[in-house]
The first five atom37 places (N, CA, C, CB, O) and aatype in JSON, in Angstrom:
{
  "aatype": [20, 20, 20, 20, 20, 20, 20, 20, 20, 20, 20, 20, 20, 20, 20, 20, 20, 20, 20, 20, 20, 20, 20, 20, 20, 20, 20, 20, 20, 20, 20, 20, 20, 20, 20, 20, 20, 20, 20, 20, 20, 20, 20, 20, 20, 20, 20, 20, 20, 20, 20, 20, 20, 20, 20, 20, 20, 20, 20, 20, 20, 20, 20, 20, 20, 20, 20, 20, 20, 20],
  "atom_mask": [
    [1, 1, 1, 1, 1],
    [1, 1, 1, 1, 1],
    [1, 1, 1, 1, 1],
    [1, 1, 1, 1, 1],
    [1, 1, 1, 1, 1],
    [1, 1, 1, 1, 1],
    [1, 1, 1, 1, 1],
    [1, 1, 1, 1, 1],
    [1, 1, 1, 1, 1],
    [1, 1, 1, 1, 1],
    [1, 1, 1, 1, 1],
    [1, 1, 1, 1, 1],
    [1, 1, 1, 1, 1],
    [1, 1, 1, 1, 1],
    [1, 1, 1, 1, 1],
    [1, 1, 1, 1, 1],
    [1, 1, 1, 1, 1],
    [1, 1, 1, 1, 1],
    [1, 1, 1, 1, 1],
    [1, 1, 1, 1, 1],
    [1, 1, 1, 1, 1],
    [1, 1, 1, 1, 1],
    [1, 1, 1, 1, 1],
    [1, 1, 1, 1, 1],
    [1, 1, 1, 1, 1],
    [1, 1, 1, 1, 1],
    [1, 1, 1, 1, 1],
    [1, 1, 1, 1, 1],
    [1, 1, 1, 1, 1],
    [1, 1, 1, 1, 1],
    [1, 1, 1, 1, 1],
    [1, 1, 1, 1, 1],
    [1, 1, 1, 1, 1],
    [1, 1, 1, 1, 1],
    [1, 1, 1, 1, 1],
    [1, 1, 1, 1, 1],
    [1, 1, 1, 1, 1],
    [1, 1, 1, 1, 1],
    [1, 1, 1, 1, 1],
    [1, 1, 1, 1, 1],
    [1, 1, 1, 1, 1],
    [1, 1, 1, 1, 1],
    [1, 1, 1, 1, 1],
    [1, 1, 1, 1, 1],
    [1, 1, 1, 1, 1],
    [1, 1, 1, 1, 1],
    [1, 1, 1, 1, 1],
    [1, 1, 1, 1, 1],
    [1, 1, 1, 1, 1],
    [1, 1, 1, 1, 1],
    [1, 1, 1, 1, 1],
    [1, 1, 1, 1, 1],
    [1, 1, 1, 1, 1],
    [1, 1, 1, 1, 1],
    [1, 1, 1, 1, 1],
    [1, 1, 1, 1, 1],
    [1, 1, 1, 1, 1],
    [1, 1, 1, 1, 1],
    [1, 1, 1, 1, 1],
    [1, 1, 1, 1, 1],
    [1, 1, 1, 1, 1],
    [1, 1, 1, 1, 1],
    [1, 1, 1, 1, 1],
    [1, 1, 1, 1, 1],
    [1, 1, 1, 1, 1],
    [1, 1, 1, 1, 1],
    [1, 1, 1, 1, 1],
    [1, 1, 1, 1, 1],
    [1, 1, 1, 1, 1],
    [1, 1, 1, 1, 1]
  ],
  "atom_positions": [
    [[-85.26, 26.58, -35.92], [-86.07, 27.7, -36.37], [-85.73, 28.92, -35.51], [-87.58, 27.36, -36.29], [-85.53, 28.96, -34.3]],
    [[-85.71, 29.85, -36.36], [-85.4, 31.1, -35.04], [-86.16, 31.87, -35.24], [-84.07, 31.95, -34.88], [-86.65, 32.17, -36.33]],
    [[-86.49, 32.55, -33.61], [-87.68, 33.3, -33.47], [-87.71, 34.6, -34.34], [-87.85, 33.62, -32.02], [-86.79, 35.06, -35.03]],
    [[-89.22, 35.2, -34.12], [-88.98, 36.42, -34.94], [-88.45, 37.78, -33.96], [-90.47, 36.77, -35.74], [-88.52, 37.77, -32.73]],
    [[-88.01, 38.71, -34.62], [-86.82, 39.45, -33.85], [-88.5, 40.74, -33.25], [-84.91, 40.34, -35.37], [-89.22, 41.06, -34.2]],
    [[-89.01, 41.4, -31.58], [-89.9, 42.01, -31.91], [-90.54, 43.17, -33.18], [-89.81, 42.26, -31.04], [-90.04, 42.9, -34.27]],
    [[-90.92, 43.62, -33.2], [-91.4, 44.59, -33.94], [-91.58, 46.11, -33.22], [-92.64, 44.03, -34.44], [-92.41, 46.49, -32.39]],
    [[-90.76, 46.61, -33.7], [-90.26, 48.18, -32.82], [-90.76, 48.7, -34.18], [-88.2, 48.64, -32.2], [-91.07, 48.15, -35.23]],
    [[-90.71, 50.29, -33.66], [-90.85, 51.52, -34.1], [-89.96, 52.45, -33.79], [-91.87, 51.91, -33.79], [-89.54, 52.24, -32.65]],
    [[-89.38, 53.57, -34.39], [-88.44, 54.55, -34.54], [-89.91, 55.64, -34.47], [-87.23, 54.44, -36.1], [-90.93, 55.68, -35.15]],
    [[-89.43, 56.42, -33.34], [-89.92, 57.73, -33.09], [-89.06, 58.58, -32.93], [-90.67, 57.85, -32.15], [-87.89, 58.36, -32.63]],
    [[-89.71, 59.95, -33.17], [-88.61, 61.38, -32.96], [-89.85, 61.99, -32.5], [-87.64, 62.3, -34.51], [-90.9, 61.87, -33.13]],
    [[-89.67, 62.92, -30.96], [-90.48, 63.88, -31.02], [-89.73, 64.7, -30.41], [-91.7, 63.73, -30.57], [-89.24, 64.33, -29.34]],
    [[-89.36, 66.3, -31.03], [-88.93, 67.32, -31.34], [-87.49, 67.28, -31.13], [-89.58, 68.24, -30.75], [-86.79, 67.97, -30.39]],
    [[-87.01, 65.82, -32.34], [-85.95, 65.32, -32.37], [-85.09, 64.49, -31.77], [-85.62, 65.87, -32.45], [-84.03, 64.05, -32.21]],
    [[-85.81, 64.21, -30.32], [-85.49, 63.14, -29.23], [-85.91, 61.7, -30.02], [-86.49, 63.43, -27.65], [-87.08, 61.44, -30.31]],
    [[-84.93, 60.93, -30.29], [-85.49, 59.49, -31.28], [-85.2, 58.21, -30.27], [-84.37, 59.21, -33.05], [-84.06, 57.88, -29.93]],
    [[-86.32, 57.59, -29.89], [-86.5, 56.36, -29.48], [-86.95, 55.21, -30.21], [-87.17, 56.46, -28.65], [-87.79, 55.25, -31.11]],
    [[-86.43, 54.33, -29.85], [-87.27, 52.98, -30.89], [-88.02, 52.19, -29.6], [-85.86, 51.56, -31.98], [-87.56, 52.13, -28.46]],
    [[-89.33, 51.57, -30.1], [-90.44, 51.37, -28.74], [-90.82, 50.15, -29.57], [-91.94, 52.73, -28.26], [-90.82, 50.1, -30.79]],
    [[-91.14, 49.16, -28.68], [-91.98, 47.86, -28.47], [-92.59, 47.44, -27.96], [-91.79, 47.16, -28.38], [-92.71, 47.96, -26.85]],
    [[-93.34, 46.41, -28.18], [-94.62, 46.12, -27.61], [-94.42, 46.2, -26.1], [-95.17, 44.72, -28.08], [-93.65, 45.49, -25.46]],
    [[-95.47, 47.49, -25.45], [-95.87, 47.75, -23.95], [-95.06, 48.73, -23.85], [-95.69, 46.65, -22.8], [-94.8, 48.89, -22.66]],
    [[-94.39, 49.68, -24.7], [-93.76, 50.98, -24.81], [-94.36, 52.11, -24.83], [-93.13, 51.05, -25.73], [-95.12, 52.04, -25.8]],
    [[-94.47, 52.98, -24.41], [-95.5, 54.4, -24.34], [-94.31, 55.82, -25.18], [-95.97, 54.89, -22.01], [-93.08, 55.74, -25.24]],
    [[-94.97, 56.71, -25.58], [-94.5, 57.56, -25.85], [-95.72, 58.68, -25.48], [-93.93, 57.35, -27.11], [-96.89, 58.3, -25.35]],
    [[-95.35, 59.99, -25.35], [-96.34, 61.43, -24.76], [-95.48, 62.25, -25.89], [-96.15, 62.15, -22.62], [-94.25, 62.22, -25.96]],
    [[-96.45, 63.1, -26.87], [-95.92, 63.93, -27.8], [-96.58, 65.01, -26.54], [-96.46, 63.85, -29.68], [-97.62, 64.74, -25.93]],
    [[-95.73, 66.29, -26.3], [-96.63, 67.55, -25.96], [-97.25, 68.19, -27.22], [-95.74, 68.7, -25.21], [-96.86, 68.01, -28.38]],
    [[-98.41, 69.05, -26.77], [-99.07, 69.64, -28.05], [-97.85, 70.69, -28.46], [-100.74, 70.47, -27.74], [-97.03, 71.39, -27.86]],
    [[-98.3, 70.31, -30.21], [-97.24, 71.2, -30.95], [-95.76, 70.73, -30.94], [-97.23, 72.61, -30.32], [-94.82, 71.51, -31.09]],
    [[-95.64, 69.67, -30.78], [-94.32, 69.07, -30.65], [-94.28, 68.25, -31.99], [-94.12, 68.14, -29.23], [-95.22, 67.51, -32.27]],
    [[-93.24, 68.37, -32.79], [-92.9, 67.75, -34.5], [-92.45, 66.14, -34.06], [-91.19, 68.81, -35.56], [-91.44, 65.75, -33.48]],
    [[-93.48, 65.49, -34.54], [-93.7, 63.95, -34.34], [-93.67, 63.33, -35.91], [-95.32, 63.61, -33.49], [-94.35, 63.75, -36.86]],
    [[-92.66, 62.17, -35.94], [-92.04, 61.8, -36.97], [-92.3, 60.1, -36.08], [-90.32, 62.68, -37.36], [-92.05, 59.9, -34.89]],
    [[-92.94, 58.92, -37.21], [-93.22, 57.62, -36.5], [-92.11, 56.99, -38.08], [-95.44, 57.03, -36.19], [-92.22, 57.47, -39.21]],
    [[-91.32, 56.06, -37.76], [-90.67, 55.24, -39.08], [-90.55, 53.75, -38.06], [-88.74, 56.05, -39.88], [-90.39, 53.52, -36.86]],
    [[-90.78, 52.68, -39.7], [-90.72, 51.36, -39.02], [-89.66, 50.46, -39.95], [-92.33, 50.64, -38.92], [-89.95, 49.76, -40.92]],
    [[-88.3, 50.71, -39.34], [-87.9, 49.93, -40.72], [-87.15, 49.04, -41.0], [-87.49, 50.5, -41.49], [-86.08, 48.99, -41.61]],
    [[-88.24, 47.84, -40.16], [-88.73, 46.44, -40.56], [-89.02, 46.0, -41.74], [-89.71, 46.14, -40.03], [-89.48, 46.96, -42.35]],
    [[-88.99, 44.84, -42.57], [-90.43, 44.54, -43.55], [-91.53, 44.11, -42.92], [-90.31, 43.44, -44.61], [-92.52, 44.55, -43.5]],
    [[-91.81, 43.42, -41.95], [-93.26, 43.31, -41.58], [-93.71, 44.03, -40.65], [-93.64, 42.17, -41.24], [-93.03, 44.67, -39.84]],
    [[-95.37, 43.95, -40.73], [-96.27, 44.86, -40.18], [-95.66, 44.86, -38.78], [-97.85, 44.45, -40.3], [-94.74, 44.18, -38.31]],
    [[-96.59, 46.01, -38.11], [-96.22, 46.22, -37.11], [-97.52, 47.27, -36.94], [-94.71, 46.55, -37.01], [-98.16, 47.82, -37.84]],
    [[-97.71, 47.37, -35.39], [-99.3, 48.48, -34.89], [-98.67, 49.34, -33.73], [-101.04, 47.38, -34.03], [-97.58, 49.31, -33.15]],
    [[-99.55, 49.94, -33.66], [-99.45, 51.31, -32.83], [-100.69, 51.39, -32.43], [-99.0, 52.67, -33.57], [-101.58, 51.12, -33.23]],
    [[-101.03, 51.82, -30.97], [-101.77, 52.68, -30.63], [-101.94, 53.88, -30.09], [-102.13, 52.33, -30.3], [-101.4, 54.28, -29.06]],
    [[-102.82, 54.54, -30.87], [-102.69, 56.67, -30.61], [-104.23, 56.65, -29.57], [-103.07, 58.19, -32.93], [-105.32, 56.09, -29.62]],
    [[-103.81, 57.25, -29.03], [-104.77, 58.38, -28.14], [-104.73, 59.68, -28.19], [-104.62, 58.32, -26.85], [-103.57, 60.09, -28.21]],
    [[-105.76, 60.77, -28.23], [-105.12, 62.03, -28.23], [-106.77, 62.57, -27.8], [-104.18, 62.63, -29.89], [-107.86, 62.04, -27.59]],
    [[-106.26, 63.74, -27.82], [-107.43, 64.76, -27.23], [-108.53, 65.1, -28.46], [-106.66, 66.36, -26.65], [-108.09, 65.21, -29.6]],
    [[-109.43, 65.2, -28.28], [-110.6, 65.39, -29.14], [-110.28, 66.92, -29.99], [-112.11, 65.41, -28.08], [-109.99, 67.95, -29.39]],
    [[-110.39, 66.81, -31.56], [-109.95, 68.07, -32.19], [-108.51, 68.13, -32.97], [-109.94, 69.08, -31.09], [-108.14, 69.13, -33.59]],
    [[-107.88, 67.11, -32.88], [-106.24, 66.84, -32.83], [-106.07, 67.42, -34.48], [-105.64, 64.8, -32.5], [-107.06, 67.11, -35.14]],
    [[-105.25, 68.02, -35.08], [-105.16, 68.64, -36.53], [-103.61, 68.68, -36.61], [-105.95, 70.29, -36.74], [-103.0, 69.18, -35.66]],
    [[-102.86, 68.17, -37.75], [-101.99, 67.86, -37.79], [-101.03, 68.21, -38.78], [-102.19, 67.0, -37.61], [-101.66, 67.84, -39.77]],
    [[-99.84, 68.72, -39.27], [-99.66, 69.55, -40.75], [-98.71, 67.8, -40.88], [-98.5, 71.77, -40.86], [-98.22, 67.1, -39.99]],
    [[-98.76, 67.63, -42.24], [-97.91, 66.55, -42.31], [-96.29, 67.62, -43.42], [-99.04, 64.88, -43.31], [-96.18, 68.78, -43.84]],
    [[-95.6, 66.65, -43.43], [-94.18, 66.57, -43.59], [-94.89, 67.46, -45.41], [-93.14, 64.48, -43.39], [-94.66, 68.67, -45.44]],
    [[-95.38, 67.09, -46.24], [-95.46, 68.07, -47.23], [-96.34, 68.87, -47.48], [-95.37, 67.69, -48.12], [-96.71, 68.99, -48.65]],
    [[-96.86, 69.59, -46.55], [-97.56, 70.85, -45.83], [-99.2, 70.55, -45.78], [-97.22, 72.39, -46.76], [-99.9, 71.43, -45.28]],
    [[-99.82, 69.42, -46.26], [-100.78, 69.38, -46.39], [-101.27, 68.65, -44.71], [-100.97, 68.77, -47.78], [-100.56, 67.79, -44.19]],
    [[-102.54, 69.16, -44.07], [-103.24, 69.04, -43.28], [-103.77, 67.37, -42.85], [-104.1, 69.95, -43.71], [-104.2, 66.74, -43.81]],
    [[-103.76, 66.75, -41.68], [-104.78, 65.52, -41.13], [-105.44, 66.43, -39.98], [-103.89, 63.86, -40.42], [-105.08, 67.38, -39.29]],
    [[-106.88, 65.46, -40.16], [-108.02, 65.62, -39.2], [-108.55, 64.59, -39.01], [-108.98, 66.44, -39.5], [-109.63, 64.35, -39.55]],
    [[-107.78, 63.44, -37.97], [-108.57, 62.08, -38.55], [-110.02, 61.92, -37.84], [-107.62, 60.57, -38.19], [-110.31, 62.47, -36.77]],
    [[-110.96, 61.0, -38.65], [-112.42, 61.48, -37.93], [-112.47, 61.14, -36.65], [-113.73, 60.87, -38.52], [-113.23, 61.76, -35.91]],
    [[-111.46, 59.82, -36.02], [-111.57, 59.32, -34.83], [-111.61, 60.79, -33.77], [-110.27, 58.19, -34.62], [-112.31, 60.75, -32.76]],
    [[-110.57, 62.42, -34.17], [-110.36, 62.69, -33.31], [-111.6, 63.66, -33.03], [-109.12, 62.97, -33.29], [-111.47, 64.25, -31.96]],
    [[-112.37, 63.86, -33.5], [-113.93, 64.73, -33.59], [-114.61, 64.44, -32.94], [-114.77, 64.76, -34.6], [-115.72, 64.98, -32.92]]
  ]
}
């Protein structure tokens, strides 16, 4: 049986692209163009932290405000 291969993530922030796995950190500065791709087929998690207020333009111009960050 062979194991499963980890589960990474492909990041770019302001075009610098790393791929990160479990116990990997990444720091976007504010205003820095953050792009997350996973491309695996299975799931895979992330955890975000950010500063209270966080507002975000996505890739087809429309706006996030997620409630966590309020």
């Amino acid at each position: 049986m062979r194991a499963a291969a980890p589960r990474r993530l492909r990041f770019s922030i302001d075009g610098e692209i790393a791929e990160l796995g479990p116990g990997d950190a990444a720091v976007a500065p504010a205003g820095a163009a953050l792009a997350v791709a996973h491309p695996a087929d299975e799931p895979a998690r992330m955890w975000v932290t950010t500063r209270t207020g966080l507002t975000a333009e996505l890739a087809d111009g429309s706006s996030l405000a997620p409630p966590w960050a309020n």
